[in-house]
PLY file of the C-alpha trace (Angstrom):
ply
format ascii 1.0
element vertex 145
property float x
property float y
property float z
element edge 144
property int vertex1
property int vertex2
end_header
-77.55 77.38 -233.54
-78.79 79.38 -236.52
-82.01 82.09 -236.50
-84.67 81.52 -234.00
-87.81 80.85 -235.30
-89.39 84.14 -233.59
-88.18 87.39 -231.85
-90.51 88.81 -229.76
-89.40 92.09 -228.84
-91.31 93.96 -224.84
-90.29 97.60 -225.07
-92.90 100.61 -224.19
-90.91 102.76 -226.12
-91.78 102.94 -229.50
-88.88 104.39 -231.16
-86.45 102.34 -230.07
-88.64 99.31 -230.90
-88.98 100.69 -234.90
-84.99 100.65 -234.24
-84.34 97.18 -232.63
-87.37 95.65 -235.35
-85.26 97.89 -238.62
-81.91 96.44 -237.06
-83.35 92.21 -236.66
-85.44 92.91 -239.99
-81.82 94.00 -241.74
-80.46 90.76 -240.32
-82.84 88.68 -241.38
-82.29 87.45 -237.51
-85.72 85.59 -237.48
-88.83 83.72 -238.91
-90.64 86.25 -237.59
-90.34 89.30 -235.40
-93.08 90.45 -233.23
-93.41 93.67 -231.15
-95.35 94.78 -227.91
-95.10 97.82 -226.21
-96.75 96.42 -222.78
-95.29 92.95 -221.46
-99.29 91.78 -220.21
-99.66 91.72 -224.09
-96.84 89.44 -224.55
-98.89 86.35 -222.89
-101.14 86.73 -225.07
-98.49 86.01 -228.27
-96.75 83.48 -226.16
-100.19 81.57 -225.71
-100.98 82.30 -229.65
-97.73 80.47 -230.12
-97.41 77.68 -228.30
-101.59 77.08 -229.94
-99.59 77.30 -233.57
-97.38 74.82 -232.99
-98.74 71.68 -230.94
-96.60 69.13 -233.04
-92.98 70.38 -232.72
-90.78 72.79 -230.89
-89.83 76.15 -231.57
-87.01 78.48 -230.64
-88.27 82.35 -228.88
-86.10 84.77 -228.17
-87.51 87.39 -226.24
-86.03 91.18 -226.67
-87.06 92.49 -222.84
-87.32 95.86 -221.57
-86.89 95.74 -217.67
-88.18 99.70 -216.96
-91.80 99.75 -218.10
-95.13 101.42 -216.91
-98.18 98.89 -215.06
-95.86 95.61 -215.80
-92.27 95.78 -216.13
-89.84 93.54 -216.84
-89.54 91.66 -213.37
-93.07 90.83 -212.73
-93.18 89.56 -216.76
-89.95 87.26 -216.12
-91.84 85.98 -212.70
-94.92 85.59 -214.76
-92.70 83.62 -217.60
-91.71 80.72 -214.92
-94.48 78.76 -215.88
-93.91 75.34 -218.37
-94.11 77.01 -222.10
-94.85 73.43 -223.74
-93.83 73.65 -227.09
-91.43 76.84 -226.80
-87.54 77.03 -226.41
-87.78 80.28 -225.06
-84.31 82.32 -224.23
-84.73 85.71 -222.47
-82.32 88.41 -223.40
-82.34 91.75 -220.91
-82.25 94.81 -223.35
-81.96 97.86 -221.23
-80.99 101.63 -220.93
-80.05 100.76 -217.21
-76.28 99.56 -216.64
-75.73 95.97 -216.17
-73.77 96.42 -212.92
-76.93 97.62 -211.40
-79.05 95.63 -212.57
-77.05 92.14 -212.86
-77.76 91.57 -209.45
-81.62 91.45 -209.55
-81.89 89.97 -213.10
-79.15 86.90 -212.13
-82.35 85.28 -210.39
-83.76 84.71 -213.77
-82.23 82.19 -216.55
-81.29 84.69 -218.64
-79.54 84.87 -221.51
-77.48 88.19 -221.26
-77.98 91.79 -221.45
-78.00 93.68 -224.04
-77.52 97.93 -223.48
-79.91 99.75 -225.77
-79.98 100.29 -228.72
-79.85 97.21 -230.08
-76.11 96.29 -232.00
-75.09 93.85 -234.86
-73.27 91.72 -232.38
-75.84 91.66 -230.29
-77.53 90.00 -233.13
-75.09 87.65 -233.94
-74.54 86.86 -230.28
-78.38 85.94 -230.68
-78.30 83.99 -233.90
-74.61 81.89 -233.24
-75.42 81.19 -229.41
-74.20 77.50 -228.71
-74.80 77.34 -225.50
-78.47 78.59 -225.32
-80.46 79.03 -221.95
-83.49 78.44 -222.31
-85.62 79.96 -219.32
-88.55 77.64 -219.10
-86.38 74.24 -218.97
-83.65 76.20 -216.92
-86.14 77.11 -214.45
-87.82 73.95 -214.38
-84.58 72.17 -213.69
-84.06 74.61 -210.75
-87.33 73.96 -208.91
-86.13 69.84 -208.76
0 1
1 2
2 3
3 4
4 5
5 6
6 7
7 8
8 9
9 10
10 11
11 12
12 13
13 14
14 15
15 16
16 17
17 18
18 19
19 20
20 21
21 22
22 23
23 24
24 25
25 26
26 27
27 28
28 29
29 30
30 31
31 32
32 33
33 34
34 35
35 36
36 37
37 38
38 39
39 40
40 41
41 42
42 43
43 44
44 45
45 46
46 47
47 48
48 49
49 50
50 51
51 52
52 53
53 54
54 55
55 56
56 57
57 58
58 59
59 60
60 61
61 62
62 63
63 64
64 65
65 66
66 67
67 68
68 69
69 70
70 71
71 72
72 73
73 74
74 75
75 76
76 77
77 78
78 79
79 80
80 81
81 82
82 83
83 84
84 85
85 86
86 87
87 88
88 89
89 90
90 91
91 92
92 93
93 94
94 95
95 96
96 97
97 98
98 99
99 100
100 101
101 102
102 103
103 104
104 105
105 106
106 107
107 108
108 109
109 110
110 111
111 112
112 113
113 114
114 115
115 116
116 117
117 118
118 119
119 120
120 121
121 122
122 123
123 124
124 125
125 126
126 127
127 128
128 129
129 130
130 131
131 132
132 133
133 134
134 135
135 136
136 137
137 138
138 139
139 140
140 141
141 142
142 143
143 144
């Protein structure tokens, strides 16, 4: 599948995003790797995208905190079901929380997997050899038919 042409990594927490960005950067694990420490702000790169590229597709992989202040990560990933045009985007859950507790509310959302924090090197090549991506937009799409 090969790197994706961004990361965009939704964390409030801004050590462990100077970790996960240090950890991608070392892997050279995108085109470019963006960070926001509130998920509202993440529209607002997601629409800055998908204006960049109107003539061909590209590949996000979004890094998402589910426990954050004002907007966490549930009410982003309801906000994310809308059509993303020009994006292949694939969520991955990076959390704190354990999976078994939270598998069962984040297995409503196309999601990629979860990743525990912090962020490790085969969690990054999970990310950059994934074959079998899901991408969230065309996955939900599908499931509204």
């Amino acid at each position: 599948m090969g790197k994706p042409d961004y990361i965009l990594l939704i964390d409030d927490d801004e050590m462990a995003n100077f970790l996960n960005r240090s950890i991608l950067e070392m892997a050279n694990a995108a085109g470019e790797i963006l960070v926001v420490e509130n998920a509202r702000d993440a529209f607002s790169i997601i629409g800055k995208l998908e204006e960049k590229v109107k003539t061909k597709e590209i590949r996000l992989c979004i890094l998402l905190d589910l426990d954050m202040p004002d907007f966490d990560g549930y009410e982003f990933l309801e906000a994310l079901k809308g059509e993303r045009r020009n994006l292949k985007v694939q969520v991955y859950i990076l959390s704190v929380l354990s999976e078994s507790r939270e598998k069962e509310n984040f297995s409503l959302y196309p999601v990629e997997r979860f990743i525990g924090k912090p962020l490790r090197e085969n969690d990054v090549k999970f990310i950059l050899t994934n074959d079998q991506p899901v991408y969230f937009n065309r996955a939900w799409e599908a499931h509204l038919r």
